[in-house]
N, C-alpha and C positions, 0 to 999 in steps of 0.2 A: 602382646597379641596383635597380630595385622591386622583380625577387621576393626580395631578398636583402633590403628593406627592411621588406619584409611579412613576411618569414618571423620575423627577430629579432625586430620587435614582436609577433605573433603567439602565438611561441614560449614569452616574456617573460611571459604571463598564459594558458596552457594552461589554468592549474585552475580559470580561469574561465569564460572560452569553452569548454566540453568539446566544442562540435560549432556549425563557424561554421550561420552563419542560411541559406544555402545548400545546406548539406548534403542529400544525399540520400539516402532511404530505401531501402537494400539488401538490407534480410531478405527480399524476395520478390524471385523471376524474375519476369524480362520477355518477352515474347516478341519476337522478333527483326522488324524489318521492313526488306525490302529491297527497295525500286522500281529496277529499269532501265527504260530510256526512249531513246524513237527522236520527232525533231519534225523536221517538213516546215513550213517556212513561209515564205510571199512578203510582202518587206519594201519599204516607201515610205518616203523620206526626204526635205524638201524644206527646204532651206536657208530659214531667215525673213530674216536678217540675216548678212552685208554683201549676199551677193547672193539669187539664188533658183533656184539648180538642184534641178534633181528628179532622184534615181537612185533605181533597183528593186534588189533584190538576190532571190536565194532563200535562205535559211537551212535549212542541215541540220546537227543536232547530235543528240548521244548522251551519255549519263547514266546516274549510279546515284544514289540516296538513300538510307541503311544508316543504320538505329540501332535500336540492342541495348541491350538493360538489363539483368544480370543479378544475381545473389548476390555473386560475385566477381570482374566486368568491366562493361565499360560502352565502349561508341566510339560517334559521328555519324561519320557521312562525307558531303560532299556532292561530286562530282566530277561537271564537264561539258565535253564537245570540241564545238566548236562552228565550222564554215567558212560563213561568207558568200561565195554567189556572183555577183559581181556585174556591171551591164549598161550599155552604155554607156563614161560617164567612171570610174562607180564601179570600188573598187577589190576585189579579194577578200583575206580577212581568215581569219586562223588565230587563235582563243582555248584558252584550257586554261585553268579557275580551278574554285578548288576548294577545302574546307577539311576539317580531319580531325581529330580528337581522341579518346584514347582508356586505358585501361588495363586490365591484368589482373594480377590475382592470383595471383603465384608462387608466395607462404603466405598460404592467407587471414587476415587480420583485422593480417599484419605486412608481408609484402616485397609492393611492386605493382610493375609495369614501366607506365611511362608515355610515349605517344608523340604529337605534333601534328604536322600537315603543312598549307600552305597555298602556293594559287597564285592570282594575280589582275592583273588589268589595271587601269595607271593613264597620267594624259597628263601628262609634264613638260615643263617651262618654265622654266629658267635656275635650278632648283637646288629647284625646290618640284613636289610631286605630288599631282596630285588626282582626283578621277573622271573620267572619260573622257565625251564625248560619245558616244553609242551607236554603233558603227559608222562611229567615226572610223578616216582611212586607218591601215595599221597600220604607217606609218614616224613617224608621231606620238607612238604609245603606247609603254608597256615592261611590262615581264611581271615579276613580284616571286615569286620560291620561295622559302620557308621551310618547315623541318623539324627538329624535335628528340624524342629521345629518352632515358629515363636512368632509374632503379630508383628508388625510394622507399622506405624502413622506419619503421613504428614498432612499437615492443613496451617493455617493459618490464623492468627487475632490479630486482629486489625494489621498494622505492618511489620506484625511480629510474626515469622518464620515458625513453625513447633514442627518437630520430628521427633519421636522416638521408636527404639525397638529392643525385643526382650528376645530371647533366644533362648531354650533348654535343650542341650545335649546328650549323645548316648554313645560311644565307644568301646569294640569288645575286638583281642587280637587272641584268636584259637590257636594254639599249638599242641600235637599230640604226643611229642615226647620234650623231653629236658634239652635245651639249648646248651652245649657248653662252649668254651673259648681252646685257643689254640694250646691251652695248656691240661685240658680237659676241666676245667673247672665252670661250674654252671655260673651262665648268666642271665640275671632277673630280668627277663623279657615284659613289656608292659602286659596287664592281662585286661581289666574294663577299668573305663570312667564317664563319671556323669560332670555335665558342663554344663555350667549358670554365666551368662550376661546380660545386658541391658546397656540402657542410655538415651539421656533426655536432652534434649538441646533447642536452645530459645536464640532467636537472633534475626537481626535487620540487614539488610542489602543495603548497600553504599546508595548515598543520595534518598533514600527513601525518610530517613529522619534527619541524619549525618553523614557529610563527606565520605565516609567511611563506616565500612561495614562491623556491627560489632553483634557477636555473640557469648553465649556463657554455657557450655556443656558438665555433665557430671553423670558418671557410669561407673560401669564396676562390672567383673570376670571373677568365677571361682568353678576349679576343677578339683572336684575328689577321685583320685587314681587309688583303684584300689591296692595296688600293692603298696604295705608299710602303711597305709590309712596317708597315703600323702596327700598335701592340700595346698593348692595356688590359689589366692586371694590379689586383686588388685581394683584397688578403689581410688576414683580420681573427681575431682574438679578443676574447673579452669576455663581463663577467659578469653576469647581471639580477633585479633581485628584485623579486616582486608581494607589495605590502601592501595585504590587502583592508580595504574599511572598513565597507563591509555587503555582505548578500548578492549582490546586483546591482552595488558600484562597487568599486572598486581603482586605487590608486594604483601607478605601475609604473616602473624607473628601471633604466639601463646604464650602464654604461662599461666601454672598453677600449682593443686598440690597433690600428691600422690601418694600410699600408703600399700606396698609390694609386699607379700611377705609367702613367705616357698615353705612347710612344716612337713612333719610324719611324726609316726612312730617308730621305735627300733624294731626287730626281730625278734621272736623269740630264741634262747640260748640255752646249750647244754650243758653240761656240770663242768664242760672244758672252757664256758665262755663265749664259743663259737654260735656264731648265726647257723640257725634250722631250715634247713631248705626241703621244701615238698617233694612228692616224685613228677611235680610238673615242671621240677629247677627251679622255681621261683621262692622269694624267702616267704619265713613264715611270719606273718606277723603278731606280737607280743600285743595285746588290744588291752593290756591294764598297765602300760608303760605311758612315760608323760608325752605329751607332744615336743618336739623338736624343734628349736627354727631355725633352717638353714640359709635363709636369706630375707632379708629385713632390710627393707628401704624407705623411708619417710621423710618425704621434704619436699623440696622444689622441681617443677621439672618447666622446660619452655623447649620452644624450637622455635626458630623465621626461617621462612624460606618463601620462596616467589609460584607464583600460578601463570603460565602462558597457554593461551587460545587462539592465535590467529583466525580460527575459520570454526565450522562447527565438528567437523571431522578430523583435527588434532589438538589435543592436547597435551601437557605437561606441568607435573609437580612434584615438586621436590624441597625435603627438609633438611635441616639439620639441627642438635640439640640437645638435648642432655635429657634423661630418663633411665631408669634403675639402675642410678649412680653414677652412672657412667656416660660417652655420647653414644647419638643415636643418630639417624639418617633413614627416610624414606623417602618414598617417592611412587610415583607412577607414570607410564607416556602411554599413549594412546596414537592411533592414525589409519583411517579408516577413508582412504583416499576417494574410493567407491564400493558399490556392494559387491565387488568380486574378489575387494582383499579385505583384510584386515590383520592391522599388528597391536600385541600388548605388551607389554612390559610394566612390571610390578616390584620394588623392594623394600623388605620388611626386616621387623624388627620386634619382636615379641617376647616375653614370659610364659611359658604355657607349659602344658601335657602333649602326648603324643596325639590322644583324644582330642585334644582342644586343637591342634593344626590340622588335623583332619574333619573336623567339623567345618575349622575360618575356611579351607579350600571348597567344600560342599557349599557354604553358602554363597561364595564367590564366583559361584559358577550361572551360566545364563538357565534361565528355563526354555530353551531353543535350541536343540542340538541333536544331532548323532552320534552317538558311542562307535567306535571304534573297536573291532574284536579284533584279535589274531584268528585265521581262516581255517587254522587246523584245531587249535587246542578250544577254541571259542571264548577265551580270557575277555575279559574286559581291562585294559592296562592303562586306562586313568587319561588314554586322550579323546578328545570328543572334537566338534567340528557341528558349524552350524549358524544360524541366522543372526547372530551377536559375533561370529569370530571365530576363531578356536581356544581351546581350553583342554586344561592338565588336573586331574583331581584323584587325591588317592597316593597318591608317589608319596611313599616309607620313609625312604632312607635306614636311619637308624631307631631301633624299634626296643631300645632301653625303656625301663621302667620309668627311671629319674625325670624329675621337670629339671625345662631347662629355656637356656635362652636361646631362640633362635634368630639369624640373619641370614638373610638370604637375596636370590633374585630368581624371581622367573618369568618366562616370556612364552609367547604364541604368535603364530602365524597361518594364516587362511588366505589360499590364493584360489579362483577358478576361473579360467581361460576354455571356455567353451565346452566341452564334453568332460575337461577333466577335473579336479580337486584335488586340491594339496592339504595337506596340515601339519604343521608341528610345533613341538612344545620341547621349551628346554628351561634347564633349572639349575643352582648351586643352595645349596642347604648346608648350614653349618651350626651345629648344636652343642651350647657350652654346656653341661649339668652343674646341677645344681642339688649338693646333697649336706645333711648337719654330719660333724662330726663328732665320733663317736659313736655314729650308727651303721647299720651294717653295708649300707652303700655310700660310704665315707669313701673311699677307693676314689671311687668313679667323680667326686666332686672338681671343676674344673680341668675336667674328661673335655676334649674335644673330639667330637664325627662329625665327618665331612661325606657328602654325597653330593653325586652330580646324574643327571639326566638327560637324555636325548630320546626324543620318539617321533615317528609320523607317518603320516598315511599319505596313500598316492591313488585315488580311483580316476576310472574311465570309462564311460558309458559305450561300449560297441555297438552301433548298430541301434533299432529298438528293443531287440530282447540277448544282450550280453553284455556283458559287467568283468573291468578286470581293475583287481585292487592289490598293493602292495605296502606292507608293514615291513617297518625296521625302528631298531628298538637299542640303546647302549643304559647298560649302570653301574655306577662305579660307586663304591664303598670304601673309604679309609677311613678305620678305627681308629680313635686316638689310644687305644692299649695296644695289648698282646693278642688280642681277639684278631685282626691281621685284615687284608683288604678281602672284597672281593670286585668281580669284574664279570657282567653280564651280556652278553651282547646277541641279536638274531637277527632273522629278515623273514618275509614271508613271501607267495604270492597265489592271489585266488581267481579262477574263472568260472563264470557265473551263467550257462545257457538258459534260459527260458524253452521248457518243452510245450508247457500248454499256458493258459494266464494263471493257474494256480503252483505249477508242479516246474519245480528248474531241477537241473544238472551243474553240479561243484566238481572241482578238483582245485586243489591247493598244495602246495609243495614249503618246508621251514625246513632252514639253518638256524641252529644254537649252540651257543659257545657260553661255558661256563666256566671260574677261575677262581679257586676259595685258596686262602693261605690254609686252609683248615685238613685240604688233601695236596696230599703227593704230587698227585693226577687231574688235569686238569678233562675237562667232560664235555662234548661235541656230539652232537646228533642231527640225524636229516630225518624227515618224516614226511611223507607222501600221505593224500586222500583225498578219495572218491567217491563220491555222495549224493542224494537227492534231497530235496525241500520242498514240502508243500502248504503254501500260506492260504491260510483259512481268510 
């Protein structure tokens, strides 16, 4: 799990990093801002490729924008309902997406309470998920909830360091018909799971007792994915100590012990043998069959790796090391030269559910930010931008049931150069599964998907009351079966008049381009709109 993998490294050189490069400035209130909003607009959409139909729609939707700063709390929220109604062939369309992040302070300066929620649309295709064409029908699409909440402490006994934090999870992936692969055969798309973590950690700063910093952490993750009753458990302890070697570098090293273990149950079966599958494609699960283990590790795990800080505005860390059997490698860099950029870069290495990487992303995310819409369809697609950085949260990939291992890397970038703002976020995602044999997703065990990422935003203040902004967006999916790639890509662009201080004037104009091994025919559209807003 990455934030489990961040945290112990993290943890492991405290007295170094005393405040990451991110961190934000709390000794002063913020003042509160909250936009609701009402939008009337009539949409054109004309198919480029395979054929060329034209449908209208009207769009009517409703919103809020919230973000708070304060001494001792902080949330963004961006929530939008949005129905397309539409004319002709067109089809009418229900969205809800959204994202939420936040905390307060129970004692200031030790216990916070931390919460994230996110909802969004995406279009699958035999076991991969990627952006959605604007206003595609809505038996195509599916709708992703995520939500977590859980306390956090730190304080201090005497020159003993104490942190901990608990976390409870909630993940649910809507699909309204059966998924199948390039062979028509259904594939068991994940559908909900609940996620449990925690972790305690005790430990001294170099020079404060000893030359060198020593700590002792012990935590533990478990997702239950309901499909097949499958179950990821990982329970660990272990001890770390940072030896500085000058001001700015440290060398830093673990070990301990760890106890992995990936289970389900099988399917239920027909008189042929055969796994039972629902009319939602998904299998059925057999709930008086025994439990399964498909992956079982117990023993030792360590990693060394070094901590550099030059200044307080970059960082870097990086491991390497051995964990669920096998090696492992994380890391993170930071550089935050001043307040009008900022770069991240993250790589991970984890055990999990689909649930459970979409929760580590939500909580990784700042509570300081602007969501990011596409200007026509009003998407929220997982990148944000804001007073920490930029950030990516919410990106699928591959939306299998199976736990699995994932490694990856992803990065953000936040530039603003006088009236305008940049953002973007990019990623590589690669998913091993993880299934027992002899059960009905036996197949898929040492299955690799691969997914990759590009998004970002470009706005520009004209004037005092005009606004022009532009999205583009690439995804790419390759399955490691028969299920086949696909390839996502668009651009957008929006203008924003100001008619009074409440009531503005939109137009927006999107290119998308779609490419499923799954059709013949690859799928291209432009869509035009023109609109009012008025924020209460």
């Amino acid at each position: 799990m990455r934030f489990l993998k961040e945290t112990l490294l993290m943890g492991s050189v405290a007295s170094i990093l005393a405040a990451p490069a991110y961190a934000q400035d709390r000794s002063e209130g913020r003042a509160i801002t909250v936009q609701p909003y009402i939008e009337v607009s009539q949409i054109l959409s004309a198919e480029i490729t395979p054929g060329d139909e034209v449908v209208t729609f009207t769009q009517v939707a409703a919103g809020v924008d919230l973000n708070a700063q304060g001494r001792n709390s902080g949330a963004s929220v961006s929530v939008r309902y949005e129905r397309n109604i539409g004319y002709g062939d067109a089809v009418d369309t229900d969205t809800v997406s959204g994202v939420a992040r936040g905390y307060i302070a129970v004692v200031p300066q030790a216990l916070n309470l931390e919460a994230g929620a996110l909802a969004s649309r995406t279009r699958v295709d035999g076991g991969g998920a990627v952006s959605p064409n604007p206003l595609v029908s809505e038996d195509a699409t599916s709708q992703t909830y995520a939500l977590y909440a859980g306390p956090t402490l730190a304080t201090n006994i005497g020159a003993v360091d104490l942190t901990a934090n608990a976390r409870v999870g909630y993940n649910r992936f809507e699909t309204d018909d059966a998924v199948v692969n390039a062979n028509g055969d259904p594939v068991d798309i994940f559908d909900d799971s609940v996620s449990y973590s925690g972790q305690v950690r005790a430990g001294t700063r170099p020079g404060d007792v000893l030359p060198v910093g020593l700590a002792v952490t012990a935590g533990g993750y478990q997702e239950d994915i309901s499909n097949l009753d499958q179950r990821v458990r990982d329970l660990y302890v272990r001890g770390d100590v940072t030896i500085p070697v000058s001001p700015s570098l440290a060398f830093v090293g673990g070990a301990g012990y760890e106890d992995v273990e990936v289970s389900s149950r099988d399917a239920l079966r027909d008189a042929n043998g055969d796994p039972i599958v629902g009319t939602d494609g998904r299998l059925v699960t057999d709930s008086a069959s025994p439990r399964i283990v498909a992956f079982d590790v117990d023993g030792l795990l360590w990693d060394v790796g070094v901590l550099w800080r030059p200044s307080s505005r970059t960082s870097l860390s990086a491991s390497v090391g051995e964990r669920y059997g096998s090696t492992t490698y994380y890391g993170s860099f930071t550089y935050v030269p001043n307040e009008r950029s900022a770069l991240g870069i993250s790589v991970y290495d984890g055990v999990t559910g689909l649930g459970g990487a979409l929760n580590n992303s939500l909580a990784s995310l700042s509570s300081d930010f602007t969501a990011q819409r596409n200007p026509v369809s009003g998407d929220f697609g997982g990148l944000v931008s804001g007073g920490e950085g930029a950030g990516v949260v919410g990106t699928l990939g591959s939306v299998r049931s199976a736990a699995f291992r994932g490694r990856g890397v992803s990065a953000s970038y936040q530039r603003q150069i006088g009236q305008l703002t940049a953002a973007l976020g990019a990623g590589y995602d690669r998913r091993t599964f993880i299934a027992a044999a002899g059960t009905a997703l036996e197949a898929v065990d040492g299955l690799t998907d691969e997914s990759y990422y590009l998004t970002g935003s470009l706005s520009r203040q004209l004037g005092r009351s005009a606004t022009l902004q532009t999205n583009a967006y690439i995804n790419w999916f390759q399955a490691g079966d028969a299920n086949g790639d696909l390839t996502a890509f668009g651009a957008s662009a929006a203008y924003n008049q100001s008619l009074t201080d409440r009531l503005s004037a939109r137009a927006a104009l999107a290119v998308d381009y779609f490419d499923s091994d799954f059709s013949a025919e690859d799928f291209a559209t432009a869509t035009a709109l023109l609109g009012l807003r008025y924020d209460f």
